[in-house]
N, C-alpha and C positions, 0 to 999 in steps of 0.2 A: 925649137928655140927655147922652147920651158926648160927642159933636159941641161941645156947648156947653161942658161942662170943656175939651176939647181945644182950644176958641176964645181959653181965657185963655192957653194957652202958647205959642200961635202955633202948634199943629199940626193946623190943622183941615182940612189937605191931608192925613192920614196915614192912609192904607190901611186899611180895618178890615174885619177878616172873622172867621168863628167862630174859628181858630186865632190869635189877635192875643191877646199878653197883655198885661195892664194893666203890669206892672212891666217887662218885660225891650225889648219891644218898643212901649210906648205911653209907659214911663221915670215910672209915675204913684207915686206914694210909699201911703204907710200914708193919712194925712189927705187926700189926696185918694178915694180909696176911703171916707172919711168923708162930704165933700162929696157922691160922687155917690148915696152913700146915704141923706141927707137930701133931697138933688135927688126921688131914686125914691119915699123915704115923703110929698112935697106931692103930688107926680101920683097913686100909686097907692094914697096913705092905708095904714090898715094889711094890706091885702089882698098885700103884696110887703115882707117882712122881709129887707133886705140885711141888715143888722147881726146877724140872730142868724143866717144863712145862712155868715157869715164866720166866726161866732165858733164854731162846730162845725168848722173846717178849720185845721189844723197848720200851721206857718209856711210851710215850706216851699211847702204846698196854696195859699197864698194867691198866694205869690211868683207861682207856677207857676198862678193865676187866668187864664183864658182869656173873652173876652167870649162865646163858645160857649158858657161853664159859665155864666156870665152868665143870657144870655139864656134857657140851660136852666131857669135857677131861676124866671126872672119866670114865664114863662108855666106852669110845674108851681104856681109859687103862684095866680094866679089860673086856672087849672082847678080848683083845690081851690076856693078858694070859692066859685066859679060852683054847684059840686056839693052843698055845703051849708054 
């Protein structure tokens, strides 16, 4: 899903690993972080809340988003609902 945002700005050659952040080194704004979390809620329905995952972190916390933290979150939310 990153891949595919990353397609529209022509950086779909750029590096990505747990320490990559969305703002400083991916250069991705506020509304895209919008985007890929509308992209997350069609695939994963409401089993993966980007939007209230953001909204509990301080500006800074977001700036400073790592797709490590990323990924941290998808998979802690669906183990939770797997669970019940």
């Amino acid at each position: 899903m990153l891949r595919e945002l990353l397609e529209e700005y022509g950086l779909d050659d750029a590096e990505i690993t747990r320490a990559t952040t969305f703002h400083d080194d991916l250069e991705l704004e506020s509304v895209d972080l919008v985007s890929l979390s509308g992209t997350m809620r069609e695939h994963y329905g409401d089993r993966v809340n980007f939007a209230a995952f953001i909204a509990d972190l301080e500006l800074d916390e977001i700036i400073a988003l790592t797709v490590g933290q990323l990924v941290d979150h998808v998979v802690a939310s669906l183990r939770a609902t797997e669970r019940g």
